[in-house]
C-alpha positions in Angstrom: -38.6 4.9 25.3 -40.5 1.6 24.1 -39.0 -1.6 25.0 -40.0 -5.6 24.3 -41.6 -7.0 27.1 -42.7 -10.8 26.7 -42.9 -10.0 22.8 -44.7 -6.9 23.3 -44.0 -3.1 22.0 -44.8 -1.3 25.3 -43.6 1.7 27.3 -40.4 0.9 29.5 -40.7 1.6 33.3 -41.4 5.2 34.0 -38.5 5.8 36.2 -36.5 5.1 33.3 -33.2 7.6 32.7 -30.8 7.7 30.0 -28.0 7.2 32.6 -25.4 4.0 31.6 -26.1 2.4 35.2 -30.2 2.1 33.8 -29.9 0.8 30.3 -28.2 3.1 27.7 -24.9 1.1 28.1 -25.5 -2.1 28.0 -25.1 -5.7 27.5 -26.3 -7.3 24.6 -29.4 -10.1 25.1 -28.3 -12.3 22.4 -24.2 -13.7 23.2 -23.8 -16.6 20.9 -21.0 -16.5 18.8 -19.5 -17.5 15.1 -16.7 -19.8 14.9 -14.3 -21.3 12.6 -15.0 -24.6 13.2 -18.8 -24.6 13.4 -18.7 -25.8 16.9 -20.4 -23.3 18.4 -24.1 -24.4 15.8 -22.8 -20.9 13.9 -20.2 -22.2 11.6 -18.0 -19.4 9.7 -19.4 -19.6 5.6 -19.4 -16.7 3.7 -22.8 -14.2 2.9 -24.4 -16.3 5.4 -24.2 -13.9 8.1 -25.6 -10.0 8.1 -25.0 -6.9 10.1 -27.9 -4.7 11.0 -26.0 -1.3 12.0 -26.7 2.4 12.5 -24.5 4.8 11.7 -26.0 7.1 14.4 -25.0 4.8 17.3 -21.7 4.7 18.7 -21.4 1.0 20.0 -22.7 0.1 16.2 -20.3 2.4 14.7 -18.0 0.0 16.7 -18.9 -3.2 14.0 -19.3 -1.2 10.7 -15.3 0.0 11.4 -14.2 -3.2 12.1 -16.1 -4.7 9.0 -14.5 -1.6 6.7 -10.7 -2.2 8.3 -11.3 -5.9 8.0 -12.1 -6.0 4.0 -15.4 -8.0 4.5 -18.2 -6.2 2.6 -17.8 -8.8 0.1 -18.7 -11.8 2.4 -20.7 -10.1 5.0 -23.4 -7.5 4.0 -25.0 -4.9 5.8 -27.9 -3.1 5.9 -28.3 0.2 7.4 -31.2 2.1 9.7 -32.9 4.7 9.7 -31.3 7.4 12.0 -34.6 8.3 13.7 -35.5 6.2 16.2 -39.7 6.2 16.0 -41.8 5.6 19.6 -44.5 3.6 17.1 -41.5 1.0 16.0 -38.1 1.8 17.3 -35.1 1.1 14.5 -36.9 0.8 11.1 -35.4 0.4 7.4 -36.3 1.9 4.0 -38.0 5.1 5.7 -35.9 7.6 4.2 -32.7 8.7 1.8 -30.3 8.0 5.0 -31.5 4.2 5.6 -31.7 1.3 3.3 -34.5 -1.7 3.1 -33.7 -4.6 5.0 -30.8 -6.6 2.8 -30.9 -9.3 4.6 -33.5 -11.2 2.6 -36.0 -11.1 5.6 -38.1 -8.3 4.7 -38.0 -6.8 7.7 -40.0 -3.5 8.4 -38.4 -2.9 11.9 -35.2 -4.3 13.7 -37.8 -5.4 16.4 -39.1 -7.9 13.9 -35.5 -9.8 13.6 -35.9 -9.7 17.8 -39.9 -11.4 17.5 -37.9 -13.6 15.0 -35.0 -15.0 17.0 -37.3 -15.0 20.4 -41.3 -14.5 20.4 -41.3 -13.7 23.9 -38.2 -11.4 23.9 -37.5 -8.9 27.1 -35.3 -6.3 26.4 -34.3 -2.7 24.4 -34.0 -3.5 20.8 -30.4 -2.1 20.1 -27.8 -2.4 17.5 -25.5 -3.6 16.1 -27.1 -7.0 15.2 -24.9 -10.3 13.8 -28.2 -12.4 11.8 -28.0 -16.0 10.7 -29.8 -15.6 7.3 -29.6 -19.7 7.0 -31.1 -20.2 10.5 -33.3 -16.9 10.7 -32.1 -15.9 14.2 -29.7 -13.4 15.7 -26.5 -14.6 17.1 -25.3 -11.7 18.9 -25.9 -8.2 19.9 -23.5 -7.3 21.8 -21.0 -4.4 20.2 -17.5 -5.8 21.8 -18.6 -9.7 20.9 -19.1 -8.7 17.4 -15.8 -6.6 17.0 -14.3 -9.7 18.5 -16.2 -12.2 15.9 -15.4 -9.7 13.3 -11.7 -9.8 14.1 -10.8 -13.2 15.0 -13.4 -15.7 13.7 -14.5 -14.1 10.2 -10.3 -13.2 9.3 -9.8 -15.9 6.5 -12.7 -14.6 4.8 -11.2 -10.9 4.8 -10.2 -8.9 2.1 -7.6 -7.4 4.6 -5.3 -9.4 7.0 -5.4 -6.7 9.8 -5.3 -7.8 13.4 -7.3 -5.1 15.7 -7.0 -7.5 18.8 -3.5 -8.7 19.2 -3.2 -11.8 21.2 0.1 -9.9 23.6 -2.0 -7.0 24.1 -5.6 -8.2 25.1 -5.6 -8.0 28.6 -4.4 -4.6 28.1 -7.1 -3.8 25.4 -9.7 -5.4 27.2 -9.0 -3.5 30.5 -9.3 -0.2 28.8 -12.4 -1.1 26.9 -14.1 -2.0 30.0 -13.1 1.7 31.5 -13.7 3.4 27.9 -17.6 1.8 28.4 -18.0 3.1 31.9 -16.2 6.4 32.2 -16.3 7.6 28.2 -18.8 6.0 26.2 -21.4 6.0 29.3 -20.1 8.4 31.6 -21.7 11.0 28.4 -25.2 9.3 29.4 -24.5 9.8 32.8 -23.6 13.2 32.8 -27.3 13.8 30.6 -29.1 11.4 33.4 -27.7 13.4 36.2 -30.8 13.9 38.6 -29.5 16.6 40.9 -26.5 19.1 41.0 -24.3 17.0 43.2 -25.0 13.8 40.5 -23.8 16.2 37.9 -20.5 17.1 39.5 -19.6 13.8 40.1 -20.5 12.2 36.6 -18.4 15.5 35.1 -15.8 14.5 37.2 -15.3 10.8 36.5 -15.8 12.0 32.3 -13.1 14.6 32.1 -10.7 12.8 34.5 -10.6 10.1 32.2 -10.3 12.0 29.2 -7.2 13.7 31.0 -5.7 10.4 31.2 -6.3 9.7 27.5 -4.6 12.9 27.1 -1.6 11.6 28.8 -1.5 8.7 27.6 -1.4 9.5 23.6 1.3 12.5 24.5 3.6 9.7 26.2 2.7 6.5 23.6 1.1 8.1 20.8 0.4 7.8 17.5 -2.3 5.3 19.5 -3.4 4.7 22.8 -1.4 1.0 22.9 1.7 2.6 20.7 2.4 2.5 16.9 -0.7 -0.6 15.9 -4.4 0.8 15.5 -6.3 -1.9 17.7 -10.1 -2.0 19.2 -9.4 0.5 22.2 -9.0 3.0 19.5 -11.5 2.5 18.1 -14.4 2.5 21.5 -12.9 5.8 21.9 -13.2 7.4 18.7 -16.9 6.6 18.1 -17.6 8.4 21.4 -15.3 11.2 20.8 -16.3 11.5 17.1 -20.1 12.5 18.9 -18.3 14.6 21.8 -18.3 18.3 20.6 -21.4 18.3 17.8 -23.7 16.1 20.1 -22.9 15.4 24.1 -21.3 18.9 24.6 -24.7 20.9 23.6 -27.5 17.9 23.9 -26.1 16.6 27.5 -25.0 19.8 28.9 -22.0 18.7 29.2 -20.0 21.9 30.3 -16.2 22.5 31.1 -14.2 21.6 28.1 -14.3 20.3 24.4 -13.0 17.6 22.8 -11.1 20.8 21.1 -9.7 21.8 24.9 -7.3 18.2 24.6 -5.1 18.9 21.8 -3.7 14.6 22.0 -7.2 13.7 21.4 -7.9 16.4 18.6 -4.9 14.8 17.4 -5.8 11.5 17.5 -9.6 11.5 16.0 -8.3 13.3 13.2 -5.6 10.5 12.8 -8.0 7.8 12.7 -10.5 9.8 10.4 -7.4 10.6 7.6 -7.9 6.4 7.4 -10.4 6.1 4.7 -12.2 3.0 6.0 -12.8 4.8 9.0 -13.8 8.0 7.6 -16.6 6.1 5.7 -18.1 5.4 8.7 -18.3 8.9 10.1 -21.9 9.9 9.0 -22.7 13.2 10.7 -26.3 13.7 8.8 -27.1 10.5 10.6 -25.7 11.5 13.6 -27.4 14.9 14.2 -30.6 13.6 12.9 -30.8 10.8 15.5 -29.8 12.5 18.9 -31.8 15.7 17.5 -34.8 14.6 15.7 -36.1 11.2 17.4 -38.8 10.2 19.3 -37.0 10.0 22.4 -35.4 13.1 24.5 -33.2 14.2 27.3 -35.2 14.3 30.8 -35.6 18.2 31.9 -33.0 19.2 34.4 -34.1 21.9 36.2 -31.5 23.0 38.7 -28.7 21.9 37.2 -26.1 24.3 36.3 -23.6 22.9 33.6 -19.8 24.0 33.7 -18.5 26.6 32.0 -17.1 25.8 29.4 -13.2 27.0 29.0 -12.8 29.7 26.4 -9.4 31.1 25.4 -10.1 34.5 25.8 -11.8 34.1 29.2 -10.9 34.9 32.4 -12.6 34.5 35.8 -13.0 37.6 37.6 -11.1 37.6 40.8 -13.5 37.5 43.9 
C-alpha cells in the first residue's frame, strides 16, 4: 500500500501488515478542530466546510451517519470516493457511477491532492473521512471520532435536527467503550487478517469474539442500545464494523468461529439501527464489496493458518 512520505507517492515499508497495531487503525494526522466561537482560527459558518467520505470505509461511515442523523446536508456538503482504492493514486473522485467529482470546489483528482494542499511535505496514509476548510484551502481534521465529535457538538445550531449523539452525563461512558470498540472490534477484524502465525491468530480471535460476547450481554441486559433507550456514538462505531462483519471480515479475513448471525442481540441491534432511514442511507454494500474485493491492495498470504470453524446449526463435533 502507497503512502505520503515528505510529499511523495511512494511504497510504504515492506514489513508493512494490515494489522491495527501497524497502521489500519489509526489516528488521524490533521487534529484541529471547528468551533462555535472561531477561537480555535476554524470558526463555525455554514457551506464553508466539506466532508470527503467513503462509503466503503467504516471509520468514514462513522461522519456520513452523524451528518445524516444531524440534518446537515444543507450546510455541510459532501463528496463521495471512489470505492476502489488505486496503487497509482490511492482515494480518487469522478472515476466511476459509485463516486462523485470533487464538490468541494477544489478540483481535486485524488484525496492525496487535498493532503499536498494542507501540507507539501505531508508523512502519512491518506485516509478518510476528511473535515476541509474550503475558505482557507486546508484540512482541519481527519480523525473519524474528532469529526463525529465536531459534527455533534460544534456544527448543532446549524442542524436541520436537534439530536444529541454524545450526551454530556454519559461521555466517559461512551468514550470508554469507543476506545475498546477501536481496539477489540473495529481493529481486532484487522488483526485477526494480519495474524502472522497460528498462535497470533488464536489470540486476535480470542480478544474479537470475547468482546462481541460482551456486546451480546450487554444489549440482552440494557437494550434497545448499548447505553439504554438514546441512540448515541458507541452505537454507532459498532454498527459500521458489524454492518462489514458477515459479507466482508468473515470470508476476506478468515475470520472463522461464528457470524455476526451466531449473536442474536447484535442481529437485533444492526437491524434496529438500519430500520432508521438516515442510517440505512449510509449502508452502501456495492461500495463496500467493491472496495475490500476489487482494490489495489490485498490480504498478506497466510499459509499455515487454520481459521475456526465456523458454528453451524446442524453440526456436531464427532466425539474423539
Amino acid at each position: 500500500m502507497k503512502y505520503l512520505i515528505d510529499g511523495k507517492w511512494t511504497d510504504g515499508p515492506p514489513s508493512q501488515s494490515v494489522s491495527s497495531e501497524q497502521g489500519v487503525v489509526h489516528r488521524g494526522s490533521f487534529r484541529r478542530r471547528v468551533t462555535r466561537d472561531g477561537s480555535s482560527g476554524f470558526p463555525i459558518e455554514p457551506n464553508r466546510y466539506h466532508l470527503y467520505v467513503s462509503h466503503a470505509c467504516p471509520f468514514s461511515q462513522r461522519a456520513t451517519i452523524v451528518w445524516a442523523l444531524t440534518g446537515l446536508a444543507e450546510v455541510l456538503d459532501l463528496s463521495i470516493l471512489d470505492p476502489r482504492w488505486v496503487q497509482s493514486d490511492g482515494w480518487v473522485f469522478g472515476t466511476s457511477a459509485l463516486s462523485t467529482n470533487d464538490n468541494g470546489g477544489s478540483g481535486f483528482a485524488s484525496l492525496r491532492q487535498a493532503y499536498l494542499a494542507s501540507d507539501a511535505k505531508f508523512t502519512g496514509r491518506v485516509s478518510v473521512p476528511v473535515l476541509w476548510d474550503k475558505a482557507m484551502r486546508t484540512i482541519v481534521n481527519n480523525e473519524s471520532l474528532d469529526i463525529i465529535g465536531m459534527l455533534n457538538d460544534e456544527f448543532a445550531p446549524l442542524g436541520a435536527v436537534k439530536s444529541d449523539l454524545y450526551p454530556g452525563p454519559l461521555r466517559a461512558t461512551i468514550d470508554a467503550l469507543n476506545d475498546r470498540t477501536n481496539r477489540l472490534l473495529a481493529g481486532g477484524v484487522y488483526d485477526v487478517a494480519g495474524a502472522e502465525s497460528q498462535a497470533a491468530y488464536d489470540l486476535a480471535t480470542g480478544r474479537l469474539f470475547g468482546f462481541l460476547d460482551e456486546l451480546e450481554q450487554t444489549l440482552g441486559e440494557r437494550g434497545p442500545f448499548l447505553l439504554g433507550g438514546t441512540i448515541t456514538i458507541a452505537d454507532v462505531l459498532v454498527f459500521t464494523a458489524l454492518v462489514r462483519f458477515d459479507p466482508v471480515y468473515v470470508p476476506l479475513f478468515r475470520i472463522g468461529g461464528r457470524r455476526l448471525a451466531d449473536f442474536p442481540a447484535l442481529t437485533a441491534f444492526v437491524r434496529r439501527l438500519f430500520e432508521i432511514p438516515e442510517i440505512a442511507e449510509t449502508v452502501r454494500f456495492d461500495h463496500i464489496l467493491a472496495h475490500y474485493f476489487d482494490s489495489d491492495w490485498s490480504i498478506p498470504p497466510r499459509r499455515g493458518i487454520v481459521p475456526n470453524l465456523t458454528h453451524m446449526t446442524w453440526h456436531k463435533a464427532p466425539r474423539g
